[in-house]
C-alpha positions in Angstrom: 0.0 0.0 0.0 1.8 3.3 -1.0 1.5 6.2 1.4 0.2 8.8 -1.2 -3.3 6.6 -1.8 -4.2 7.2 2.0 -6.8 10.1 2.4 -6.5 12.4 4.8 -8.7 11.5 8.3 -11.8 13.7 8.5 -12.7 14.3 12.8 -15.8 12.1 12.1 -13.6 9.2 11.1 -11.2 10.0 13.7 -13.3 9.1 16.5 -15.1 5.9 14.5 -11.2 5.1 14.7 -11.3 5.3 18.3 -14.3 4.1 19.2 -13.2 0.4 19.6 -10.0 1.2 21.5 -12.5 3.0 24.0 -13.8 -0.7 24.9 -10.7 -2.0 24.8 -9.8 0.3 27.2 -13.1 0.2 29.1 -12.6 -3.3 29.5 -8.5 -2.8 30.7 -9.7 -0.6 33.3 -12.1 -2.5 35.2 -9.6 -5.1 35.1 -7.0 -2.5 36.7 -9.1 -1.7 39.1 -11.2 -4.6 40.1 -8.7 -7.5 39.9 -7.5 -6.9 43.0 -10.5 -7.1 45.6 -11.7 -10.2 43.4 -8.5 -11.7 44.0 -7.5 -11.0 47.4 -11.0 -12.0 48.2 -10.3 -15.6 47.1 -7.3 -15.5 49.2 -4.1 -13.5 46.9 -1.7 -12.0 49.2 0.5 -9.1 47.6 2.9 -11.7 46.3 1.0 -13.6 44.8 -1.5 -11.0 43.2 2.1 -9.9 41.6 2.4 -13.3 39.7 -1.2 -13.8 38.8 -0.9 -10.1 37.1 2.6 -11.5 35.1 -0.4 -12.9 32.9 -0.1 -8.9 31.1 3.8 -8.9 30.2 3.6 -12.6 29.2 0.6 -12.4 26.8 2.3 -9.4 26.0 5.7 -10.8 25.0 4.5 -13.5 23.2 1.0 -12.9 21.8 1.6 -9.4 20.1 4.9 -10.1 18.5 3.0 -13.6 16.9 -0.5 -11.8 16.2 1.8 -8.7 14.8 3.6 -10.5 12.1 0.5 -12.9 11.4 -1.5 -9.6 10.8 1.3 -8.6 8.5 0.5 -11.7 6.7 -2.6 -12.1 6.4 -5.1 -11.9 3.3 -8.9 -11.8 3.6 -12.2 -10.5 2.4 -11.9 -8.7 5.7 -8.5 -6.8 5.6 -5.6 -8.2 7.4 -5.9 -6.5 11.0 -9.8 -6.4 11.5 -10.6 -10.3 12.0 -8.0 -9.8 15.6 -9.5 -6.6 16.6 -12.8 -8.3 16.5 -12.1 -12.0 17.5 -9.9 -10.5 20.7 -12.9 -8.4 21.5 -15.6 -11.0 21.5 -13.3 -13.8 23.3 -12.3 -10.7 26.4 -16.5 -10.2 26.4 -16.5 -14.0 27.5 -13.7 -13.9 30.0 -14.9 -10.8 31.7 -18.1 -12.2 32.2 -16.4 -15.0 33.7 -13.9 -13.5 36.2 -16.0 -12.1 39.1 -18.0 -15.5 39.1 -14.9 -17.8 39.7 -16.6 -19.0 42.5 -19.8 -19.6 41.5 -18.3 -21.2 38.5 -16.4 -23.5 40.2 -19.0 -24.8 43.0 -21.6 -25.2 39.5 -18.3 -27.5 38.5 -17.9 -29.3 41.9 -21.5 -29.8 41.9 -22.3 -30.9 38.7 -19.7 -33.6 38.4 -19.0 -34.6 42.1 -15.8 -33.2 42.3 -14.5 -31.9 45.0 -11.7 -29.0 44.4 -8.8 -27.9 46.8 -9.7 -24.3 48.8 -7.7 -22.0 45.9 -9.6 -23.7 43.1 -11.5 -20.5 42.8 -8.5 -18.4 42.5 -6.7 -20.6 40.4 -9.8 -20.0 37.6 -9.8 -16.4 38.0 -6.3 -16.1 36.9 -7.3 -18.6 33.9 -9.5 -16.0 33.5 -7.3 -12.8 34.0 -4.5 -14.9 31.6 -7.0 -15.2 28.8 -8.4 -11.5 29.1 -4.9 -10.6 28.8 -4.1 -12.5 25.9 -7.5 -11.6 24.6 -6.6 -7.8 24.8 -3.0 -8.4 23.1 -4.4 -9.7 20.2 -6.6 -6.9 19.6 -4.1 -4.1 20.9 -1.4 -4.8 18.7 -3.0 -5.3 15.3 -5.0 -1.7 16.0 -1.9 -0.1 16.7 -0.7 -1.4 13.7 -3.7 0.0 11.9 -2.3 3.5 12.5 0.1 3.3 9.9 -1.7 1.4 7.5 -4.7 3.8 7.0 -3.9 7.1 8.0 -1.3 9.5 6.4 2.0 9.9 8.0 1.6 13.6 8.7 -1.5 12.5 10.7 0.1 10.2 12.6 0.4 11.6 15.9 -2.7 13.0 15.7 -4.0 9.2 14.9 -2.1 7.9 18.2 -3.5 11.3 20.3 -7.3 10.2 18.7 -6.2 7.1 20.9 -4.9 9.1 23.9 -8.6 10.2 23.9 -10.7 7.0 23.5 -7.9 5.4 26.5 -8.9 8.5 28.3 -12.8 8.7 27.9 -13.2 4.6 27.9 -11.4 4.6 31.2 -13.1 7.6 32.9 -16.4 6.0 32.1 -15.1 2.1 33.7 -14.3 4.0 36.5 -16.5 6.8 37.3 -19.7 4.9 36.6 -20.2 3.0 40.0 -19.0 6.1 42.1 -21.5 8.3 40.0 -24.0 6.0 40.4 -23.4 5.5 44.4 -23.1 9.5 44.7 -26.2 10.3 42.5 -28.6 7.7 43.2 -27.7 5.7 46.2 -27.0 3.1 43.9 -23.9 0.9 44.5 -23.6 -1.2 41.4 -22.0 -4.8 42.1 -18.6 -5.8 40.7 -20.2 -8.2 38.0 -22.5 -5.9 37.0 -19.5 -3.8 36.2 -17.6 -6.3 34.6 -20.7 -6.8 32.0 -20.8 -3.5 31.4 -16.7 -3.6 30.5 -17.7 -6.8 28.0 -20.5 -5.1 26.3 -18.7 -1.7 25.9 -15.3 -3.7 24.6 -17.7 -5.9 22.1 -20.1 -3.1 20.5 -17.4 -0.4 20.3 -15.0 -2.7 18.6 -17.5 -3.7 16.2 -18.0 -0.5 15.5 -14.8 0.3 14.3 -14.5 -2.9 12.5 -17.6 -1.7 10.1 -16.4 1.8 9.7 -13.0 1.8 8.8 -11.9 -0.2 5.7 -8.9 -1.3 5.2 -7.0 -1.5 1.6 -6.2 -4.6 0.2 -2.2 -5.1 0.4 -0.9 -7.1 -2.0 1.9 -9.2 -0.9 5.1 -9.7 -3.6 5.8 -13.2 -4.1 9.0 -13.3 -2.1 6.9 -11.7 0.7 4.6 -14.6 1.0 7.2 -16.9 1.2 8.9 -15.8 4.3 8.0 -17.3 7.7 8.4 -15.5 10.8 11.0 -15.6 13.0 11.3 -13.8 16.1 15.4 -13.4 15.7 14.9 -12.2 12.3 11.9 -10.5 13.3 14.2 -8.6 16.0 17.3 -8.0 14.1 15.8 -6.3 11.0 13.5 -4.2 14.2 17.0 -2.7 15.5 18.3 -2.0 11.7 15.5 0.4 11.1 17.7 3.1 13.1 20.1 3.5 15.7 17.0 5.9 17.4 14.6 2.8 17.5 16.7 1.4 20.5 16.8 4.4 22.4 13.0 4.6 22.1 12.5 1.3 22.7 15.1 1.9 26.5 12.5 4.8 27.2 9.3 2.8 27.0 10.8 -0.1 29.5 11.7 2.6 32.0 8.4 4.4 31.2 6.4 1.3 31.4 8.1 0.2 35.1 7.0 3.3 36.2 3.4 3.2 34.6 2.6 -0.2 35.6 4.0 0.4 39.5 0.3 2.5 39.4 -1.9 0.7 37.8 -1.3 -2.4 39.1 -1.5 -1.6 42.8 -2.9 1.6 43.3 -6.6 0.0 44.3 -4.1 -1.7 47.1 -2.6 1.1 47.8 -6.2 3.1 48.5 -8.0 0.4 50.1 -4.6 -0.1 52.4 -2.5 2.5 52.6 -5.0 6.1 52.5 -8.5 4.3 53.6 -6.3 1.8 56.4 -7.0 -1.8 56.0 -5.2 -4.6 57.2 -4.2 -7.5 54.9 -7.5 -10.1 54.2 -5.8 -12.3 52.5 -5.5 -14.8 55.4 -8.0 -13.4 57.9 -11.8 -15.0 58.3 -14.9 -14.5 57.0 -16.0 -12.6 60.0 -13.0 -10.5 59.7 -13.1 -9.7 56.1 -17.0 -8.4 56.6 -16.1 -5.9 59.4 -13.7 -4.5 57.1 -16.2 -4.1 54.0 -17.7 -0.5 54.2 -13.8 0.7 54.5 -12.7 -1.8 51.6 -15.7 -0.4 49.6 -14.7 2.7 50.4 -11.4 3.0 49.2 -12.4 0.9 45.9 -14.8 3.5 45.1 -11.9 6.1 46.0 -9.8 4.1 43.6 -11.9 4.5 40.8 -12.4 8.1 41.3 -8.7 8.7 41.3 -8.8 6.9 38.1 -11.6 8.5 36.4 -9.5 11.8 37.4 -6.6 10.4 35.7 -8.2 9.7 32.5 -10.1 12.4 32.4 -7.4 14.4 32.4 -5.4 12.1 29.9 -8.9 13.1 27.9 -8.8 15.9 28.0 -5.1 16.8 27.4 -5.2 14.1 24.4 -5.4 16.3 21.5 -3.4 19.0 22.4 -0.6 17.3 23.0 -0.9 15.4 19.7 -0.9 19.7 18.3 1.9 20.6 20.4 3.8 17.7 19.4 3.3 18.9 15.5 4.5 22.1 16.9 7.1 21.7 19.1 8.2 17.9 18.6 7.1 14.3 19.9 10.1 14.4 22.5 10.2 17.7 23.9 6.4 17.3 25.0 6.9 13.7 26.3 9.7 14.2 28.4 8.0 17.1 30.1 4.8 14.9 30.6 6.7 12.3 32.1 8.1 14.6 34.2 4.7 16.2 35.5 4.1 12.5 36.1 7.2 11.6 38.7 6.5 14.7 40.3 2.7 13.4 41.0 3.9 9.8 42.1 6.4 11.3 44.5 3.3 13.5 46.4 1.6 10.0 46.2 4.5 8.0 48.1 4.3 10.7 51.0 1.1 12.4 51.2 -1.9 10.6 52.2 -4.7 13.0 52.0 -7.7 11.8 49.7 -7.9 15.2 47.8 -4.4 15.6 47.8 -4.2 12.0 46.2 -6.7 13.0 43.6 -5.1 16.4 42.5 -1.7 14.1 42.0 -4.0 11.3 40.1 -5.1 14.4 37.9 -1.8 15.4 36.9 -0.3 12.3 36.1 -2.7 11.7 33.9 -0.6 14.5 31.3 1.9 11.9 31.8 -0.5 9.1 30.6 -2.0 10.9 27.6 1.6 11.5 26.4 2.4 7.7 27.2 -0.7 6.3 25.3 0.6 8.2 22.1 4.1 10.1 21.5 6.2 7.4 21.6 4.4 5.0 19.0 4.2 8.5 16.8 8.2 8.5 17.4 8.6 4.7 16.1 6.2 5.1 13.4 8.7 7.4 11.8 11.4 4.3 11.4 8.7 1.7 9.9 8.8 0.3 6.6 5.4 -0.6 5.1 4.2 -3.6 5.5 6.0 -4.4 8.6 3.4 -2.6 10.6 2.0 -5.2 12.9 5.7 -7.0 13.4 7.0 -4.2 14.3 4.5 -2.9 16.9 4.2 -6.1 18.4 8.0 -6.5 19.1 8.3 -2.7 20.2 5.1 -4.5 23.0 7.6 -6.5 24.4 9.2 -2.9 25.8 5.6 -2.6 27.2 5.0 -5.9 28.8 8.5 -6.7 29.4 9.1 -4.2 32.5 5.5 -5.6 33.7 7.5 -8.8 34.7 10.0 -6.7 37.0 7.0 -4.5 39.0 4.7 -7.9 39.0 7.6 -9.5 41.0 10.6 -7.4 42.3 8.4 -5.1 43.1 5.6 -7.2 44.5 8.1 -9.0 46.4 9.7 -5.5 47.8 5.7 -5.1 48.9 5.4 -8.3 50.9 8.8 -8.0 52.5 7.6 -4.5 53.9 5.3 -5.4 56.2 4.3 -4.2 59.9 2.3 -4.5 62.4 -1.5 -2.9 62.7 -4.5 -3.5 64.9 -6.6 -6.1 63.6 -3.5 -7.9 61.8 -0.9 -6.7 59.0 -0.1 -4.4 56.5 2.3 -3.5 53.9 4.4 -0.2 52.4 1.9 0.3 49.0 3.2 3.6 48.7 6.1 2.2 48.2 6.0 1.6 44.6 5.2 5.1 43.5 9.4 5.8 44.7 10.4 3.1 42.3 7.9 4.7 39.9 9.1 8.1 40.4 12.8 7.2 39.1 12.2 5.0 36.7 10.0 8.0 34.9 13.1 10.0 35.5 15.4 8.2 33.8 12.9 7.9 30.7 13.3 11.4 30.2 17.2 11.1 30.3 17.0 8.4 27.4 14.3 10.6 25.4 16.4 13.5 25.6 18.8 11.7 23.2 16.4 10.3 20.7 17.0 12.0 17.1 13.4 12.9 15.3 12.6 13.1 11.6 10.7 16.3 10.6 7.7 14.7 9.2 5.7 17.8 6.7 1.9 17.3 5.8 
């Protein structure tokens, strides 16, 4: 497909773009910020809530590479990238629906055929569950980022990935801020399944959407093209020859990502634990654990508020940084959102005040709306076409690959920090926003050194 046949994106096809990466994101975002009470409820300590989240970098590693170059590949009546958007869609809709009714589904199991499981059998199929949403959501992530490049005009390009920023943004401040809206407006507290439907529908119908609106052309593949077979040390060395900057990029996003993920992963913890005070439950009775529930609601509800803040914020700011990046350059306005962002997880890891917490939520989310989209508009400068999807899968494995550090060094560092408090234990969660904090730091230092091309509409 040469560049020159691709019209220029109207704001109306912009957003039907988007649209499906606002379920995808929808659905990301309950699981962020629901995993955790489902899990610890069936009995995860910090520890091992780490290794059942390694399920994101591992998918991540392996699933978006392979559905990358696959999508690359592939030749049919529907275009090469819009049969994984769609099928990773519909399979997540199926796991989400399954993952707050582990339990259930396991005692129907027990029941049905007279079997009788050990006590963690319940926990072990929620993280079947969290593995295959994961997976699930790689296979549609990759292949849309891919999309980019293949439809839309280079000059548009960051514009494209900001169009993102802002469906990321919206998707996620609508996960989050519908069961807090609905407990402040209405009295309403809407159940964790309920919420987790609402994530599959949004992911399903909003993916479909984009699926019908936005045709893809048909790429022809030269003979020798169709020949080759992919091969992930192949795959990686011709990834590096593209240009001496595509490594540097690549060192940013692992430092960026440790820091990103040190949030996301256990800020809910760090709420329901560390601001709103309660002890570990991961080991404590059933008597104990319902004492505990109006504060654990509590600071789940907080949780999502902080998030909603943070993506409304990364909504908001979506766009214009996609302009000032036209402007001013991709890097310059990344490395001062990243900054804006270790400044807010610093006031995190030593304030605890619940407004406080949400004004640093806020401004990290200019670090987030920067993160969703400069630095794929900085490696879609290097890309030759056809390569797309290979090439954004492997530059994933700089996404998910720093996952594996915070979902176990990091976790670990969490467990080992424990002390006493009345009614049991509990554990340093604020901790992580430090480790955050430099890791964001020295993300900038490695951006200040990547070399741009000047790309002119």
């Amino acid at each position: 497909m040469e560049e020159n046949t691709l019209k220029k994106f109207s704001t109306a096809k912009f957003l039907s773009f988007a649209l499906g990466f606002f379920g995808l994101q929808f659905a990301w975002q309950m699981r962020i910020i629901l995993s955790g009470p489902v899990t610890e409820d069936l009995g995860a300590d910090p520890f091992l809530f780490g290794l059942i989240w390694l399920a994101g970098p591992f998918t991540g590693m392996v699933v978006q590479p392979v559905i990358g170059a696959l999508s690359d590949k592939t030749e049919s009546i529907f275009g090469r990238r819009r049969p994984y958007l769609l099928g990773g869609a519909l399979l997540s809709a199926v796991a989400l629906w399954a993952l707050p009714n582990s339990q259930l589904i396991t005692n129907f199991i027990s029941s049905t055929l007279h079997i009788k499981f050990p006590e963690l059998a319940a926990l072990f199929f929620a993280a079947i569950m969290i593995w295959i949403l994961d997976a699930c959501v790689n296979i549609a992530q990759g292949p849309y980022r891919a999309l980019v490049p293949d439809v839309v005009p280079p000059e548009q390009h960051s514009i494209a990935n900001s169009y993102i920023s802002l469906a990321i943004g919206l998707g996620s401040v609508v996960a989050a801020g519908t069961a807090p809206f609905l407990k402040w407006a209405f009295n309403y507290q809407m159940s964790i399944n309920a919420q987790f439907i609402m994530a599959a529908l949004a992911f399903a119908l909003g993916m479909s959407w984009t699926c019908l609106t936005i045709k893809e052309k048909r790429y022809v593949r030269k003979d020798e093209e169709k020949k080759e077979k992919f091969n992930i040390i192949t795959a990686l060395k011709e990834f590096f020859a593209l240009s001496p900057e595509v490594g540097k990029i690549c060192w940013m996003q692992f430092f960026t990502w440790i820091g990103t993920m040190c949030m996301m992963i256990y800020f809910t913890q760090y709420c329901v634990h560390t601001v709103f005070g309660v002890p570990d439950l991961s080991d404590v009775s059933e008597v104990v654990k319902s004492s505990y529930d109006s504060a654990v609601l509590a600071g789940t509800n907080f949780s999502s508020v902080c998030f909603a803040l943070y993506n409304l914020v990364c909504f908001i700011v979506a766009i214009p940084i996609g302009v000032l990046s036209v402007k001013y350059g991709n890097k310059k306005v990344h490395i001062l959102s990243m900054l804006s962002m270790a400044l807010a997880y610093l006031g995190m890891a030593f304030v605890f005040n619940v407004k406080l917490i949400a004004l640093f939520m806020a401004i990290a989310g200019i670090g987030w709306a920067s993160i969703c989209a400069l630095p794929f508009a900085m490696l879609s400068q290097f890309i030759k076409p056809g390569t797309e999807g290979s090439v954004m899968g492997i530059f994933n494995i700089f996404i998910a690959g720093p996952q594996v550090f915070v979902c176990t060094l990091v976790s670990w560092i969490i467990n080992k920090c424990s002390f006493n408090v009345i009614g049991g234990v509990n554990y340093h969660w604020e901790y992580t926003f430090i480790i955050g904090a430099i890791c964001f730091i020295t993300a900038c230092i490695i951006a200040a050194g990547v070399k741009e091309k000047t790309v002119r509409g």
